[in-house]
Phi, psi and omega in degrees: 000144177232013189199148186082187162055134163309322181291354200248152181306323173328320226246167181045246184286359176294292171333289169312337192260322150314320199267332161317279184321305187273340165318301156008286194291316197294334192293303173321304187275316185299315147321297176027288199296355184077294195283014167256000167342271179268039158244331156325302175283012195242288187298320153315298170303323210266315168285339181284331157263027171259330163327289203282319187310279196276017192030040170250155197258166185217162190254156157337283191291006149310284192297340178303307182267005159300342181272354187268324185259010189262298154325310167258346147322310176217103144339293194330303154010300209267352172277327181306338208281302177287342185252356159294311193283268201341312184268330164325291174311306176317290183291319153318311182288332162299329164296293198274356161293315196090045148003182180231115175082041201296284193317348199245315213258313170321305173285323156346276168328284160333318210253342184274322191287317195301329187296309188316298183300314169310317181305312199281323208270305165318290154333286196348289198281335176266330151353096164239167184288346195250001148274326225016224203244317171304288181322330169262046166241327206273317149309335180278322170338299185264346162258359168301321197247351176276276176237086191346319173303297185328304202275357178302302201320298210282349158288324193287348172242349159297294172323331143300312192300314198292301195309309194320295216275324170280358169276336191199106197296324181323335218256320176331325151327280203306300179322277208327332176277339172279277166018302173299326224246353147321292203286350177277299180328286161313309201283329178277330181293154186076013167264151193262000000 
């Protein structure tokens, strides 16, 4: 058998965890461009949680035109992308110059970035087009800090990823749909 029933290898979570992987993948590439970065990463969350909500499954053109309506919902989507990497970069390249306080501001830097992403990954995920994106960047703030477990968890699932990924750069396509399927997980858990 290949296919269906929870008893079968095929079935239940084998699926999900397949649909994780090529979700991943579609986020990645679909990232590329940089400035598609978080609506690549909004839609990807957004299909993934209707994956787990409705036990349905979703296609390539699914996701193209949620990223496409995510876009054209807010323009704005496509500059965050670029004024994150601009101060990342800035401040890396201010760091590897040797800066005055390199050694104190380099964990920093880290630990501001580790937030950033738990920050991103929520927005991601709290994002309607009729709310828009300051109000979900401003909610994801205040539940970053509402619940200390959640967010322990998705550091604790950035800190895997990073290990993943430094054993092997390949594996990245792939991380990035478990990262999603983390930040769904955390947002859902304890809902029935």
């Amino acid at each position: 058998m290949t296919t269906g029933g929870r008893g079968n290898i095929f079935g239940g979570r084998f699926v999900l965890f397949a649909d994780t992987l090529y979700l991943g993948v579609l986020v990645f590439f679909a990232a590329l461009p940089v400035v598609t970065a978080f609506a690549a990463v909004t839609a990807g969350a957004d299909l993934l949680r209707h994956r787990v909500r409705d036990d349905s499954t979703f296609t390539i053109g699914q996701y193209l035109r949620r990223v496409g309506a995510i876009i054209g919902a807010q323009k704005a989507v496509l500059l965050a992308p670029l004024g994150v990497l601009a101060v990342y970069v800035l401040n890396s390249i201010a760091l590897a110059a040797g800066m005055p306080g390199a050694e104190f501001y380099r964990p920093v830097l880290i630990g501001l970035s580790a937030i950033g992403v738990v920050i991103g990954l929520r927005a991601a995920l709290l994002w309607t087009a009729e709310s828009g994106w300051t109000s979900a960047v401003r909610e994801a703030m205040l539940t970053t800090v509402r619940d200390p477990g959640g967010s322990a968890l998705l550091l604790g699932a950035l800190v895997a990823s990073v290990v993943i990924i430094g054993q092997t750069w390949l594996m990245l396509p792939l991380v990035t749909g478990l990262m999603l399927l983390a930040a769904v997980a955390v947002t859902m858990r304890g809902r029935k």
